[in-house]
C-alpha positions as CSV (number, residue, x, y, z in Angstrom):
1,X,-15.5,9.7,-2.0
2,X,-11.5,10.2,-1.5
3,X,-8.9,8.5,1.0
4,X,-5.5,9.0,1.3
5,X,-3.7,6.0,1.6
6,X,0.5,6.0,2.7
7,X,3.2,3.3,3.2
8,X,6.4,3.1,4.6
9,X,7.5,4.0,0.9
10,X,6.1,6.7,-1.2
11,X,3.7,6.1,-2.4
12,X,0.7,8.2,-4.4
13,X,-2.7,6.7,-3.9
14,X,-6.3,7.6,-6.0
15,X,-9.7,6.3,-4.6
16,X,-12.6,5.7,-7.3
17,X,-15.7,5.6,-6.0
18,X,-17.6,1.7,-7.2
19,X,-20.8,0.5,-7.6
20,X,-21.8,1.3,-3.7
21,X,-21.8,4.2,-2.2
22,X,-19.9,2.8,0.9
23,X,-17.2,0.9,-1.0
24,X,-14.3,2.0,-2.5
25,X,-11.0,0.8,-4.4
26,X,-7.9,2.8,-5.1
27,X,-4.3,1.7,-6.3
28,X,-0.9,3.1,-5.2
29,X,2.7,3.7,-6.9
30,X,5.8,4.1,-6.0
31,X,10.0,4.5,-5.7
32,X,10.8,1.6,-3.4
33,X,14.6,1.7,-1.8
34,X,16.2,-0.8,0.5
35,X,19.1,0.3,2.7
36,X,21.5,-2.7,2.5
37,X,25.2,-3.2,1.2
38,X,26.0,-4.6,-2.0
39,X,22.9,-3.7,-4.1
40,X,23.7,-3.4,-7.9
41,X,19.7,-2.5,-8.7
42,X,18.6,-0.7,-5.7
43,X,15.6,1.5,-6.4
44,X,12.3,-0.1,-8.1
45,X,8.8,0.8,-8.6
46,X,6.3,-0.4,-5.9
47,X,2.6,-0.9,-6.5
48,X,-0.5,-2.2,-4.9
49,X,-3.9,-2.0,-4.8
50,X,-6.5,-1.8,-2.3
51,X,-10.5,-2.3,-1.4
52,X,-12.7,-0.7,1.7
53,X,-15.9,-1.2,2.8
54,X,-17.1,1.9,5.2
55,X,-19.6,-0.4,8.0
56,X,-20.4,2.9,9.0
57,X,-20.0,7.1,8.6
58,X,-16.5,6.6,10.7
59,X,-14.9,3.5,10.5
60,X,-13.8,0.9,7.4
61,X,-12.3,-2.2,6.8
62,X,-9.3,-2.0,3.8
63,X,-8.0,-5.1,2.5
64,X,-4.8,-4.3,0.1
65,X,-1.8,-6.0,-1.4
66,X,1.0,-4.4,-2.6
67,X,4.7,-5.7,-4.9
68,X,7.4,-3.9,-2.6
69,X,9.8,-3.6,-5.9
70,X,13.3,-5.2,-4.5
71,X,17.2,-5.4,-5.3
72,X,19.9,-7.2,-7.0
73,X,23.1,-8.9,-5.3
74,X,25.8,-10.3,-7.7
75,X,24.6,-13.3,-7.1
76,X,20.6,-13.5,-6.4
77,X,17.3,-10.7,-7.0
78,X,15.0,-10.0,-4.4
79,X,11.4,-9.0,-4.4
80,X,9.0,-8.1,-2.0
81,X,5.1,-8.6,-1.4
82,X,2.6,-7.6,1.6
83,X,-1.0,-8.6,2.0
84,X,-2.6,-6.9,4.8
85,X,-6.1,-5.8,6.4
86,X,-6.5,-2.6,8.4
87,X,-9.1,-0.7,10.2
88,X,-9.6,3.1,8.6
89,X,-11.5,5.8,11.2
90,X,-12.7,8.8,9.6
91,X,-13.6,11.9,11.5
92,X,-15.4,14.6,9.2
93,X,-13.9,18.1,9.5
94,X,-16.8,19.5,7.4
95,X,-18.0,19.0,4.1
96,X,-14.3,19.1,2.6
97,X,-11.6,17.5,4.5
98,X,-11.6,14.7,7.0
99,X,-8.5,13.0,10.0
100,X,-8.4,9.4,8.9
101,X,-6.3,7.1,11.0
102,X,-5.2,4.0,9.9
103,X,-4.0,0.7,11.5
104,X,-3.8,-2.6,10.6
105,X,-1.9,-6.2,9.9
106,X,0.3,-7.2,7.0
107,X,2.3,-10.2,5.9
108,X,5.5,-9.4,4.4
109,X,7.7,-11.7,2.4
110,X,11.2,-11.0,0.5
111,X,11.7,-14.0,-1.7
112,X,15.3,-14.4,-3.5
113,X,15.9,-15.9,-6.7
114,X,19.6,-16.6,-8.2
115,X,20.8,-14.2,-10.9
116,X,22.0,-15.6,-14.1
């Protein structure tokens, strides 16, 4: 069973399939970049990870977290998380390929430490 997971970031995603047939778990990577002034470390790897459970044929419920990477100031470092739930519906285009559609709720924090 595949999905195709996507952020806000790019990001590459792999499904493998788990011990049911209607679950699955996949992890996704990443370049994260922020688009603010001052940065000294701008660009970081993101990475997250991610469960389903498909209820039935069409729809499943994803719950995922994911390290949004972050920046540096002169003066503090910043990193970012996101837990999140989202509702995936799948509608078969034959045996091969399938439209999945993807909405859902995160929580998104940016915590700042000092540098030393």
């Amino acid at each position: 069973m595949k999905r195709i997971f996507s952020v806000a970031v790019l990001s590459i995603a792999a499904t493998v399939p788990a011990v049911a047939a209607d679950f699955y778990a996949g992890a996704k990577f990443g370049p994260v970049t922020y688009n603010y002034s001052n940065i000294e470390k701008n660009s970081q790897l993101g990475y997250g990870v991610f469960a389903g459970y498909q209820f039935i044929p069409y729809f499943s419920v994803e719950l995922e977290y994911a390290s949004l990477g972050g920046f540096d100031t002169t003066s503090r470092k910043y990193t970012g998380t996101s837990f999140g739930v989202n509702g995936v519906g799948t509608l078969p285009l034959g045996e091969q390929f399938a439209l999945i559609g993807k909405i859902g709720i995160a929580s998104t924090t940016i915590s700042a430490t000092p540098q030393p």
